[in-house]
C-alpha positions as CSV (number, residue, x, y, z in Angstrom):
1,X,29.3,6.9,2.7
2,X,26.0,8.4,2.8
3,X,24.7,12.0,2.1
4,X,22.8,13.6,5.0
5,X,19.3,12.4,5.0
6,X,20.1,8.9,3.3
7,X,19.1,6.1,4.7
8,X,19.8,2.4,4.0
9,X,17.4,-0.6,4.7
10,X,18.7,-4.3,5.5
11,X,16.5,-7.1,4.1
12,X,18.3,-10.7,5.9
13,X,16.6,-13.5,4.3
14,X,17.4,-17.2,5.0
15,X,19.4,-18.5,2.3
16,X,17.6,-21.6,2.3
17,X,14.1,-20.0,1.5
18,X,15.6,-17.9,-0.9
19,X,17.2,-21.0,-2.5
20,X,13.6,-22.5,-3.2
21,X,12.3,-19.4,-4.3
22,X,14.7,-19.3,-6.7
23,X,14.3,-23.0,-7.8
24,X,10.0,-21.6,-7.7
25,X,11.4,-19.1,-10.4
26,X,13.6,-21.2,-12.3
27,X,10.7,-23.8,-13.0
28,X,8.0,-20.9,-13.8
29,X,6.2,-21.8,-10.8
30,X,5.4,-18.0,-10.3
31,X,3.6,-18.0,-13.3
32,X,0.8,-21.0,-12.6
33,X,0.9,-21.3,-8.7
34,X,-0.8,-18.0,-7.3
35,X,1.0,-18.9,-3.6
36,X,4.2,-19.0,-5.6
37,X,3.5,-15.4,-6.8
38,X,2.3,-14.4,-3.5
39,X,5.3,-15.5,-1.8
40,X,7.3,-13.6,-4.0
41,X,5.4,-9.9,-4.2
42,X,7.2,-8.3,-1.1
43,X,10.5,-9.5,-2.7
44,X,9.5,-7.8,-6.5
45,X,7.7,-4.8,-4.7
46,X,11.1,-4.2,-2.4
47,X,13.4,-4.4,-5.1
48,X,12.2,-2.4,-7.7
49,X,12.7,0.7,-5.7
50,X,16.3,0.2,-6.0
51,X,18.8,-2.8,-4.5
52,X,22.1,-3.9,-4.2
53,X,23.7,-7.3,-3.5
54,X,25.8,-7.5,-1.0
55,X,26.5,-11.3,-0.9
56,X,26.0,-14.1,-3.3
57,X,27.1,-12.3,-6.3
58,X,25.9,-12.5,-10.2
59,X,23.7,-15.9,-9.5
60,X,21.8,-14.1,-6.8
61,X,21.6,-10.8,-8.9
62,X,20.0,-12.5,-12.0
63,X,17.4,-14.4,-9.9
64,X,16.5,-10.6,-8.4
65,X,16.4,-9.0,-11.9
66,X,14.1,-12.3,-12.5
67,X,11.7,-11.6,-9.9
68,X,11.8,-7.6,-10.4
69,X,10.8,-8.3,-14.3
70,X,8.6,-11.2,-13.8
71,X,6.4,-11.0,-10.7
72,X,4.1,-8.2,-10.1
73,X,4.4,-7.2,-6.5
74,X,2.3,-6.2,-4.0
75,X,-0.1,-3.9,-6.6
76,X,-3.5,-3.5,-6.9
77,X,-5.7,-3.9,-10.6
78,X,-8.6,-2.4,-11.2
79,X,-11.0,-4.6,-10.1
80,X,-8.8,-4.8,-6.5
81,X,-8.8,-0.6,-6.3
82,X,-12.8,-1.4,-6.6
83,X,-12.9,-4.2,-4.2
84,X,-11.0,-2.1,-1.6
85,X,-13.5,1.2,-2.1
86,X,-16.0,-1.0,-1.3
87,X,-14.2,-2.1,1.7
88,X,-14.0,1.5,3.2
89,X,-17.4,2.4,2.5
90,X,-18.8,-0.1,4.7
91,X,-16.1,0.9,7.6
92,X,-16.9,4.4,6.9
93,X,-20.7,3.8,7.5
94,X,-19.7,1.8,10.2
95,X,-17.4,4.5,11.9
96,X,-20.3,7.3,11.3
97,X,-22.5,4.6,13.2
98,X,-20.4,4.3,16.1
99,X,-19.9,7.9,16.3
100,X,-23.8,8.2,16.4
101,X,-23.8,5.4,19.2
102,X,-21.1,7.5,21.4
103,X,-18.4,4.6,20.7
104,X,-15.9,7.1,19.9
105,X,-12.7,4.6,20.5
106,X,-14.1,1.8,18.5
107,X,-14.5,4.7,15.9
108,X,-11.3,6.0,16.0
109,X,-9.4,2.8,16.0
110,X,-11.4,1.7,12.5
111,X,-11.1,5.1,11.3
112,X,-6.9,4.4,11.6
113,X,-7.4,0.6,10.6
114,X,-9.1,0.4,7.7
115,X,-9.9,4.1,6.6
116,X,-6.2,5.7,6.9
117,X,-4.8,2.7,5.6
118,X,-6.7,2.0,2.9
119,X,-5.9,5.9,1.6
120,X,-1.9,4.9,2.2
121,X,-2.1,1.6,-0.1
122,X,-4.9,3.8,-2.9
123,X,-1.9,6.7,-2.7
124,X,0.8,4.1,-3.0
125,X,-1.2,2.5,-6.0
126,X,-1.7,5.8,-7.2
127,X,2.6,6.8,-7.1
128,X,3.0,3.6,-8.6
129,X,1.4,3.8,-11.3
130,X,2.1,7.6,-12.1
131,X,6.3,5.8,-12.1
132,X,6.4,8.2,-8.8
133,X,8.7,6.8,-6.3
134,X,6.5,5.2,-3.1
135,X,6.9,3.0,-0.2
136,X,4.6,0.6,1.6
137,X,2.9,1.4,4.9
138,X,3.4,5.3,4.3
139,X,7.2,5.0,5.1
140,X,9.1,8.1,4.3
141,X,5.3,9.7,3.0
142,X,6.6,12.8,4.2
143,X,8.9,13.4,2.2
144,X,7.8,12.4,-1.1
145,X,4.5,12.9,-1.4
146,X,3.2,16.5,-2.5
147,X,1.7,19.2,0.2
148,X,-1.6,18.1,-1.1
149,X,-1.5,14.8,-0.9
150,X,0.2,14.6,2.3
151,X,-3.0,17.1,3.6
152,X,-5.2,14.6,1.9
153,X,-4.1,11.3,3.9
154,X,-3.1,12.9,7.5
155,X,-6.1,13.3,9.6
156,X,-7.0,14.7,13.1
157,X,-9.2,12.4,15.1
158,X,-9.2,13.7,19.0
159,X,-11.6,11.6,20.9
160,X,-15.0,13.5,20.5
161,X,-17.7,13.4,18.3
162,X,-17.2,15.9,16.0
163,X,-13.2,15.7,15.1
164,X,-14.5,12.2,14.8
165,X,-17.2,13.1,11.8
166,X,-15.0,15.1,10.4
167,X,-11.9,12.8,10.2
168,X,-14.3,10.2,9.1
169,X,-15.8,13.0,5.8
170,X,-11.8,13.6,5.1
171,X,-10.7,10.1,4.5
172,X,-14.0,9.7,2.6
173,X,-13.3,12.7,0.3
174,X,-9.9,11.5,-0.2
175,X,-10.8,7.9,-1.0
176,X,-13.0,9.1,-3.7
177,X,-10.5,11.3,-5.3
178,X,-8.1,8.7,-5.0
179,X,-10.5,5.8,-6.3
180,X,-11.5,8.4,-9.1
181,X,-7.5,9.1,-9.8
182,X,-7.0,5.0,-10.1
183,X,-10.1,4.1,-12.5
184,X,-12.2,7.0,-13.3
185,X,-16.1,6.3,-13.3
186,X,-15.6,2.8,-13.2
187,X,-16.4,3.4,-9.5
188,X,-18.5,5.8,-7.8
189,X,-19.2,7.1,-4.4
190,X,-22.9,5.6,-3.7
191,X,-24.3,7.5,-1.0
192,X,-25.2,11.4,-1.7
């Protein structure tokens, strides 16, 4: 029975890729094959926010409690946080470009692609690491997120010129605070 405003998620995975992913584990292949690791990130990242086994019992439970303690997830290090500010300056230039040029919907769709989303993943980093409880893709942001961070990553970004700039200058000032929040100087905003 579920309180109001509880909400389950389903994960079906086929047994027999779970089977060699847990053979993967068993032999420590997570720990020298980076494709092994990769494989396994969703699975670490999803569980840690909180599980239950429905079927397979205690086998099936260990191998999870495995994967939760031994396999990162779907994080990002330092030098990732820097690789991805790097990645949304050059789509910011590039937005303010096409704004200049009058291509307002190439703009606004890179302004969702890359800029919004790369704020979602810096603020999920961010949750993460501050033991906040945070979801991929801005599910449920909403709701746990604070007024001010929610203000931070929502945007307005009508089809003119100038809710384009300005979308564009928010999800810039919000990367760098959220850049800043995830490795202090050890990145900085380049252009004036």
């Amino acid at each position: 029975m579920f309180s109001p405003g509880q909400e389950l998620d389903v994960v079906v995975v086929p047994a027999a890729k779970l089977r060699v992913a847990r053979v993967a584990v068993s032999l420590g292949l997570h720990r020298k094959v980076p494709a092994v690791a990769r494989a396994l990130n969703e699975m670490a990242t999803v569980l840690r926010s909180g599980h239950r086994v429905l079927k397979g019992g205690r086998g099936w439970a260990s191998f999870y409690a495995q994967v939760i303690g031994e396999v990162r997830g779907t994080r990002l290090d330092d030098e990732e946080v820097r690789a991805v500010a790097e990645e949304f300056l050059c789509d910011w230039w590039w937005v303010k470009q096409k704004v200049a040029r009058g291509e307002l919907i190439a703009a606004q769709r890179v302004l969702h692609r890359s800029l919004v989303e790369i704020n979602f993943r810096l603020l999920h980093e961010r949750r993460l690491r501050a033991g906040d409880v945070s979801f991929r893709e801005a599910r449920r942001v909403e709701r746990i997120v604070t007024p001010a961070q929610l203000a931070g990553i929502s945007i307005e970004s009508r089809l003119d010129a100038v809710a384009l700039e300005a979308a564009a200058e928010k999800c810039a000032a919000t990367c760098r605070e959220l850049v800043h929040g995830l490795i202090g100087d050890a990145w900085r905003w380049p252009i004036a």
